[in-house]
Gaussian input, Z-matrix of N, CA and C with variables (Angstrom, degrees):
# hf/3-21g

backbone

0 1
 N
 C     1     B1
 C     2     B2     1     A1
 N     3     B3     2     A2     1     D1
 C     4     B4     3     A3     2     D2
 C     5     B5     4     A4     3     D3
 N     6     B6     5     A5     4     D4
 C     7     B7     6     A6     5     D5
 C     8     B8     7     A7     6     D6
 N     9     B9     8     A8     7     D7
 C    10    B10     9     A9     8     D8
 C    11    B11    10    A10     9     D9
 N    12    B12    11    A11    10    D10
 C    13    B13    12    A12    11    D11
 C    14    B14    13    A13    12    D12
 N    15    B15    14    A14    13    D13
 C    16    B16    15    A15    14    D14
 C    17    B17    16    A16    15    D15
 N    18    B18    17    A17    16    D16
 C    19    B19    18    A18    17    D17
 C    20    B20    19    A19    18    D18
 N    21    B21    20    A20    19    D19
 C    22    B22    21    A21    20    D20
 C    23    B23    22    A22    21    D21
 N    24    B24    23    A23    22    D22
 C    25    B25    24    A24    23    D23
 C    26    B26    25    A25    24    D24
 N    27    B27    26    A26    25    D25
 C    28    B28    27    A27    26    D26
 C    29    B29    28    A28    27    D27
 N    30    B30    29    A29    28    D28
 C    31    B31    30    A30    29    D29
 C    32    B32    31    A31    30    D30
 N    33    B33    32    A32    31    D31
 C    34    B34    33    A33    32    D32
 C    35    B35    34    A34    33    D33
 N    36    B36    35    A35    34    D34
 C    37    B37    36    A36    35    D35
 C    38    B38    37    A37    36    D36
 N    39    B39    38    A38    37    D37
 C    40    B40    39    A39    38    D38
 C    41    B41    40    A40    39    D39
 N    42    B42    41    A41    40    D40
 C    43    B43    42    A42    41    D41
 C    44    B44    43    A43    42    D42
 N    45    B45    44    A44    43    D43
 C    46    B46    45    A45    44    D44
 C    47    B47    46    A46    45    D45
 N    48    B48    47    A47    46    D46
 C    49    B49    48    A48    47    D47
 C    50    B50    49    A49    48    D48
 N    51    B51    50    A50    49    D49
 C    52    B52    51    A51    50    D50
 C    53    B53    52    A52    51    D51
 N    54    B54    53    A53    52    D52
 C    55    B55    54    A54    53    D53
 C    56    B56    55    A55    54    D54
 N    57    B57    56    A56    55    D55
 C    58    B58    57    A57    56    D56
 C    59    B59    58    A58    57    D57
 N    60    B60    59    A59    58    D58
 C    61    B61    60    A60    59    D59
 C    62    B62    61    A61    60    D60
 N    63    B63    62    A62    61    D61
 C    64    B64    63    A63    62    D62
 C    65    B65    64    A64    63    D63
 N    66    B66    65    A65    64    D64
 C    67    B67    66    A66    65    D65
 C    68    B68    67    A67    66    D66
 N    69    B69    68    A68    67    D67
 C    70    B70    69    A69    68    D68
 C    71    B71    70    A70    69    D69
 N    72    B72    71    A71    70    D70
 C    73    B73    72    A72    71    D71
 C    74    B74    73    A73    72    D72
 N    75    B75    74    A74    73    D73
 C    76    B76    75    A75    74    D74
 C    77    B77    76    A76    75    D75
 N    78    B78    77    A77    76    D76
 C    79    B79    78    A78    77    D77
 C    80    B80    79    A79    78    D78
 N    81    B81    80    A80    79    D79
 C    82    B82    81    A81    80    D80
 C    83    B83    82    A82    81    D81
 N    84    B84    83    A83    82    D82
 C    85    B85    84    A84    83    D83
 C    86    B86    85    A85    84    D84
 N    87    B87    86    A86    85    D85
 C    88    B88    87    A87    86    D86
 C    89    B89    88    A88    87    D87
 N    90    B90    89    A89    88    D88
 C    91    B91    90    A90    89    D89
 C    92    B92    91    A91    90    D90
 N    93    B93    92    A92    91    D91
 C    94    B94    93    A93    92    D92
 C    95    B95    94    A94    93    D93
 N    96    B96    95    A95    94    D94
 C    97    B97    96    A96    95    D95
 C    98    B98    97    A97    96    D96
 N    99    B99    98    A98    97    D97
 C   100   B100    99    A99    98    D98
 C   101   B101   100   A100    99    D99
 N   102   B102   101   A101   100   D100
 C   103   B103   102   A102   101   D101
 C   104   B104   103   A103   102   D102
 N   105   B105   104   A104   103   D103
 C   106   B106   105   A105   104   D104
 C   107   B107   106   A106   105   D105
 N   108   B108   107   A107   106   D106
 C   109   B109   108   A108   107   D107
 C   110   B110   109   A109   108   D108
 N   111   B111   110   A110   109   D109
 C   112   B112   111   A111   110   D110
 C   113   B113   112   A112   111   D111
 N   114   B114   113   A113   112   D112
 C   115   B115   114   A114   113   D113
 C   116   B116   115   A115   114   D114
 N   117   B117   116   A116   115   D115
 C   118   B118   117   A117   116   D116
 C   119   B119   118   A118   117   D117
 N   120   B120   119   A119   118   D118
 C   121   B121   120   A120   119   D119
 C   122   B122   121   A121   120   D120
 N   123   B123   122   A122   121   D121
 C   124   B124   123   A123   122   D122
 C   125   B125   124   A124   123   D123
 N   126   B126   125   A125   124   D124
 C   127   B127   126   A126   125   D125
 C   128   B128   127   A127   126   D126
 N   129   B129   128   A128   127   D127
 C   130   B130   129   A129   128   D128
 C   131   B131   130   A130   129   D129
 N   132   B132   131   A131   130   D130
 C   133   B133   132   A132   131   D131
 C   134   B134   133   A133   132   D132
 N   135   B135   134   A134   133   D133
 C   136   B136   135   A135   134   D134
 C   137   B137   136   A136   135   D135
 N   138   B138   137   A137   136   D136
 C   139   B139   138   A138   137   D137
 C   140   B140   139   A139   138   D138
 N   141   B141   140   A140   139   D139
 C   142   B142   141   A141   140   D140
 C   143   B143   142   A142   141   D141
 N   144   B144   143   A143   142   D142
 C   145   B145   144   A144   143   D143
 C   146   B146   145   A145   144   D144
 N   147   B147   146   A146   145   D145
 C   148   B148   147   A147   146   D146
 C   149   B149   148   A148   147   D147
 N   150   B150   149   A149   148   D148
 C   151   B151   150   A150   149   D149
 C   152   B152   151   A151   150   D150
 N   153   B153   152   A152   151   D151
 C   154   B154   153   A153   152   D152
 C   155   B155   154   A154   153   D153
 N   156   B156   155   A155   154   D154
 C   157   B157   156   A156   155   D155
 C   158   B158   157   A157   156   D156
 N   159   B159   158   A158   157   D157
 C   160   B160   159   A159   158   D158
 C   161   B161   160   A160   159   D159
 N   162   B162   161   A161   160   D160
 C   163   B163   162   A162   161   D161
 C   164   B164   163   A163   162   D162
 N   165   B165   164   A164   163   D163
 C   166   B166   165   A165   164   D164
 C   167   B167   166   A166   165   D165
 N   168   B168   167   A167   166   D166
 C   169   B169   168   A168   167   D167
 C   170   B170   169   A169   168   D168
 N   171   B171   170   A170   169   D169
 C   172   B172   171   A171   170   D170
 C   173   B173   172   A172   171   D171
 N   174   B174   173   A173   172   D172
 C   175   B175   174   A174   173   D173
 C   176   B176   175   A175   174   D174
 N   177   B177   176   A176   175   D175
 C   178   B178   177   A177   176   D176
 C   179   B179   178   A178   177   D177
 N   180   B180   179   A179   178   D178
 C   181   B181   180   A180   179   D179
 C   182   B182   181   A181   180   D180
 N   183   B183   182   A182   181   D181
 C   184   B184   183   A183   182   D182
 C   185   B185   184   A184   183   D183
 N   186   B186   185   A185   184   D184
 C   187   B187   186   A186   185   D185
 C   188   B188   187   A187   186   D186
 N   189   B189   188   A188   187   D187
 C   190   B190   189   A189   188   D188
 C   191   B191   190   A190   189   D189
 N   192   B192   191   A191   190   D190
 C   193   B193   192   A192   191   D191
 C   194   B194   193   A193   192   D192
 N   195   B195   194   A194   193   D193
 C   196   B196   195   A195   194   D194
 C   197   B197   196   A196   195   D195
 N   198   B198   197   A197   196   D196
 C   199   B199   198   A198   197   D197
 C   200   B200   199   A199   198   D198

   B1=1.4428
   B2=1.5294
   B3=1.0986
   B4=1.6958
   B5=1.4860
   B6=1.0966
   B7=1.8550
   B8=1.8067
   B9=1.3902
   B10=1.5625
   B11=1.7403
   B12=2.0209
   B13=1.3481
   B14=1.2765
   B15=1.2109
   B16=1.5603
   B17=1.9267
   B18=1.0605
   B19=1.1267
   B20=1.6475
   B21=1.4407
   B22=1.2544
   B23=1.6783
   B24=1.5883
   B25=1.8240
   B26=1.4119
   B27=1.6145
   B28=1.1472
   B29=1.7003
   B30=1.2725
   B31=1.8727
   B32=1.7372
   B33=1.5228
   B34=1.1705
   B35=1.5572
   B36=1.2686
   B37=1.4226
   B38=1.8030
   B39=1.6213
   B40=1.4338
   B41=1.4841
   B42=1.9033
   B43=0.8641
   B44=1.3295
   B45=1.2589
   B46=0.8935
   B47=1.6982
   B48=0.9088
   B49=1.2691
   B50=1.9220
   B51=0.9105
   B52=1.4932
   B53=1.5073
   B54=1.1982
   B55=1.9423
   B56=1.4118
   B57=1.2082
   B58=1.3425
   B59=1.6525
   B60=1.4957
   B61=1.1630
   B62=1.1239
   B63=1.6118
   B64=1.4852
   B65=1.5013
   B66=1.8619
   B67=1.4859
   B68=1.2710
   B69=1.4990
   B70=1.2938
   B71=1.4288
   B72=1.4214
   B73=1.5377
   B74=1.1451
   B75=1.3821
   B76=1.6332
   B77=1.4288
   B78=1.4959
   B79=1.4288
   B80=1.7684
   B81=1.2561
   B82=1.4856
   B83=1.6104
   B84=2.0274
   B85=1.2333
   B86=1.1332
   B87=1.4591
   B88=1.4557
   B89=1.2468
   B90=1.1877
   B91=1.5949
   B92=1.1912
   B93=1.5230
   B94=1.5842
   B95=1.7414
   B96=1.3991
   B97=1.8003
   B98=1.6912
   B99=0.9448
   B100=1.6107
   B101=1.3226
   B102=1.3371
   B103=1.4799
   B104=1.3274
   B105=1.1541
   B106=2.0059
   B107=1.7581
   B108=1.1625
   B109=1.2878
   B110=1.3572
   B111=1.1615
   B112=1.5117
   B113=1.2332
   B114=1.2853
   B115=1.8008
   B116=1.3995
   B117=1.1179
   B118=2.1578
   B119=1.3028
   B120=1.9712
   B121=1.2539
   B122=1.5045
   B123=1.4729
   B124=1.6593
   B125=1.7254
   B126=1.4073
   B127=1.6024
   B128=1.4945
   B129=1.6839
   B130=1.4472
   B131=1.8124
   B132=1.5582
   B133=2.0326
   B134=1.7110
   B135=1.7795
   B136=1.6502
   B137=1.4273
   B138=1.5673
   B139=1.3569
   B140=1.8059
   B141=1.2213
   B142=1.5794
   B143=1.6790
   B144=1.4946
   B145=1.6673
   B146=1.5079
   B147=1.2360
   B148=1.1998
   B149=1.4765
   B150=1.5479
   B151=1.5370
   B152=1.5381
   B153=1.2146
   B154=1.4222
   B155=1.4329
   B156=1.4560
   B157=2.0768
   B158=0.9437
   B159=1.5226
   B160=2.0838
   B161=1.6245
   B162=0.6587
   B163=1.8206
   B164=1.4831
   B165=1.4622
   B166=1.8396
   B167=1.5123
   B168=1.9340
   B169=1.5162
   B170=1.5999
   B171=1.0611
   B172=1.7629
   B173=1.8320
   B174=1.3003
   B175=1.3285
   B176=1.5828
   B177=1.4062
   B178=1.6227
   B179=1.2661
   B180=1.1267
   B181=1.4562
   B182=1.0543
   B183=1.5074
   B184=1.7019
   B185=1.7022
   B186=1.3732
   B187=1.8512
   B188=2.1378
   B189=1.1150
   B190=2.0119
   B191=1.0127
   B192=1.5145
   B193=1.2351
   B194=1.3506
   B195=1.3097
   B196=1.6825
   B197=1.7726
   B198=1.6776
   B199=1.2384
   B200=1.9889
   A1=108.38
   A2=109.83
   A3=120.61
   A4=114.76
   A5=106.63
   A6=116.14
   A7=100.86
   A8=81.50
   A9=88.81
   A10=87.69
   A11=101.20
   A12=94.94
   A13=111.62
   A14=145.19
   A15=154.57
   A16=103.65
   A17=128.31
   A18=118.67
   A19=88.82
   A20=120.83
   A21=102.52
   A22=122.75
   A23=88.66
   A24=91.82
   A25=101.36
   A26=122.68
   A27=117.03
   A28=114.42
   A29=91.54
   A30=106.16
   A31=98.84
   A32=120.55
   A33=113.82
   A34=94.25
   A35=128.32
   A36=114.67
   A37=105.09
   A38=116.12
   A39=124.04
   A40=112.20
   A41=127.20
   A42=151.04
   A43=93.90
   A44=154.23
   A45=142.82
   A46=137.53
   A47=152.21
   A48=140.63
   A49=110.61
   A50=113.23
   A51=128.10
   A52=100.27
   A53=99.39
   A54=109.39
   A55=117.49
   A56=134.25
   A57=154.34
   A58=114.64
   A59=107.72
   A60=113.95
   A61=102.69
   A62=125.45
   A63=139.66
   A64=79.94
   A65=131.71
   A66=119.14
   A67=116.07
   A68=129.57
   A69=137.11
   A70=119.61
   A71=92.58
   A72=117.09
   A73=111.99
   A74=127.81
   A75=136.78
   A76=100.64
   A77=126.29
   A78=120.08
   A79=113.15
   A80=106.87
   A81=112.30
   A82=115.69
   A83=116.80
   A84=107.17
   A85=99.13
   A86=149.83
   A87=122.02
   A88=125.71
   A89=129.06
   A90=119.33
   A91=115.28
   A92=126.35
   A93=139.65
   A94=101.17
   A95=86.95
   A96=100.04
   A97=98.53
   A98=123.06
   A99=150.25
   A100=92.18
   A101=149.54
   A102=156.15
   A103=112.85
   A104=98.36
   A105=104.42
   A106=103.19
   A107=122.31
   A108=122.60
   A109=132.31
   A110=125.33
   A111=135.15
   A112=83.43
   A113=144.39
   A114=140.13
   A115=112.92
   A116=96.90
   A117=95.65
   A118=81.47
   A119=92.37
   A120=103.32
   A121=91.95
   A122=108.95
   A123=123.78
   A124=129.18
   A125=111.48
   A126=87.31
   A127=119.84
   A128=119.66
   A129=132.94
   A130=104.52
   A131=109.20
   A132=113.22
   A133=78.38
   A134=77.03
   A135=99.09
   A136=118.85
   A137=99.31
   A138=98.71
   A139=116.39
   A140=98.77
   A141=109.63
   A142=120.46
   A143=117.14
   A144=113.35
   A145=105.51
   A146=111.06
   A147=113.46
   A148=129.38
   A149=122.11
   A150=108.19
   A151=100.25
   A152=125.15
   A153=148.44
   A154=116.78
   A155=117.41
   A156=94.19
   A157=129.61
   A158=103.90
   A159=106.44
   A160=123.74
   A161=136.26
   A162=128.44
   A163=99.56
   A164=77.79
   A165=108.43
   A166=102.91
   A167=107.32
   A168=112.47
   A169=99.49
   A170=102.85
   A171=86.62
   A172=103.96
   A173=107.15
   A174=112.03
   A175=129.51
   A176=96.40
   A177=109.36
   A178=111.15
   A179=155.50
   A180=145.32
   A181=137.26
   A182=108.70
   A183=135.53
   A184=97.78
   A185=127.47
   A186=104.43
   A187=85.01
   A188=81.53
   A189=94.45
   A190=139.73
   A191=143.70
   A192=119.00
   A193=86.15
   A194=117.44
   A195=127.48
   A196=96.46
   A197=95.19
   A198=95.94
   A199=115.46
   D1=143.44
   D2=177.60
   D3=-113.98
   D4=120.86
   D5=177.66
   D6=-129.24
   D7=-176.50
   D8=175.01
   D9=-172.83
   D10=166.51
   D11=177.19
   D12=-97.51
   D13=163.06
   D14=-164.81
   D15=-92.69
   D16=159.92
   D17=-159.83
   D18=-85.95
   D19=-24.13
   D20=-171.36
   D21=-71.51
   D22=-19.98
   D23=-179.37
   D24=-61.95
   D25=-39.42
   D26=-157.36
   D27=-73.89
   D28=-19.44
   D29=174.15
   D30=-71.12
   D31=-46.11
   D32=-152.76
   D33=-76.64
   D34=-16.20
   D35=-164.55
   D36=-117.39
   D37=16.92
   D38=-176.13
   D39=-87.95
   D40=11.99
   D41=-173.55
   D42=-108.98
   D43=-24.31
   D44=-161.62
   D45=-106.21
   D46=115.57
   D47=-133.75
   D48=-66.58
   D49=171.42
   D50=-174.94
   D51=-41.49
   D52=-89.18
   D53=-179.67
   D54=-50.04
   D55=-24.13
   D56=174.66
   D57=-65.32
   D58=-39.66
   D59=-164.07
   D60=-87.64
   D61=-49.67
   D62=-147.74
   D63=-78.35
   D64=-54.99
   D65=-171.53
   D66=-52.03
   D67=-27.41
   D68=142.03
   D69=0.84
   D70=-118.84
   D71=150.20
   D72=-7.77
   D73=-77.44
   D74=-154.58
   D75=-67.13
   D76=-44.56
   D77=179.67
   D78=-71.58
   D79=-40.92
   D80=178.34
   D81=-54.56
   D82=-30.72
   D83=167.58
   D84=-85.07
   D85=-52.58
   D86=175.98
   D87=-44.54
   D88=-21.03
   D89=169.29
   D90=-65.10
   D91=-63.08
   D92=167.91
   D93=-25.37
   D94=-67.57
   D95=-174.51
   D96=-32.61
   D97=-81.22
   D98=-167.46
   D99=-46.80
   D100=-65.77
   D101=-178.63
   D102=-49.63
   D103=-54.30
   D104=-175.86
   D105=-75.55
   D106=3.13
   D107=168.05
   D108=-115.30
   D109=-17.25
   D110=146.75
   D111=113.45
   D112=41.22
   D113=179.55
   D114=-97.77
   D115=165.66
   D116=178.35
   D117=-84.74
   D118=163.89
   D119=169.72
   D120=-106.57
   D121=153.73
   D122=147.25
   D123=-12.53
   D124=110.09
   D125=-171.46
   D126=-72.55
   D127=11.66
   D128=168.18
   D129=-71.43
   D130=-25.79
   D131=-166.43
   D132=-116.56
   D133=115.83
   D134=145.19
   D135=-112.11
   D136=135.77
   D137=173.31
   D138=-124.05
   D139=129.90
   D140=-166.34
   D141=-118.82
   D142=105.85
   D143=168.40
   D144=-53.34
   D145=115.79
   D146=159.95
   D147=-82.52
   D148=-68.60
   D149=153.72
   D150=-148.53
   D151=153.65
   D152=-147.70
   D153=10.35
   D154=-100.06
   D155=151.47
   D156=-114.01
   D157=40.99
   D158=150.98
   D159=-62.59
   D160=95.04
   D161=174.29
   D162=-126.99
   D163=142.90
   D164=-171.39
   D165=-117.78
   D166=140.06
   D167=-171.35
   D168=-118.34
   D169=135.07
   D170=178.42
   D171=-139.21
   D172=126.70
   D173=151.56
   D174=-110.92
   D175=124.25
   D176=-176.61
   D177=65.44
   D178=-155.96
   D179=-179.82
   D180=-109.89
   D181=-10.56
   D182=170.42
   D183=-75.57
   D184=-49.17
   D185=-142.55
   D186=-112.46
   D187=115.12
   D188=160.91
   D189=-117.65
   D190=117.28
   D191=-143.46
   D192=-137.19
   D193=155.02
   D194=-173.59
   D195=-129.63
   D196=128.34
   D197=167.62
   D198=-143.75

């Protein structure tokens, strides 16, 4: 599967410190990764429909990501 990030993610996450950002990124392609393959996720990543196509990914309780 082929993605890429949108310029706006990259605005939404240019607030964020060095290590912060890249874990960003790095979890957001492991999620895709994990999705486009029909795999379980981790019972540390929850992933939740929020309402119509809002869904929220969360690992551990610090990193949340809305998509």
């Amino acid at each position: 599967m082929r993605f890429e990030f949108k310029p706006s993610f990259d605005k939404s996450v240019r607030s964020l410190h060095g290590k912060e950002k890249y874990d960003v990124k790095q979890f957001s392609a492991q999620t895709v990764d994990i999705l486009s393959q029909d795999r379980l996720l981790h019972k540390g990543i929850g992933l939740k429909r929020l309402r119509g196509d809002y869904w929220e990914i969360r690992k551990g309780l610090k990193m949340r990501i809305l998509f």
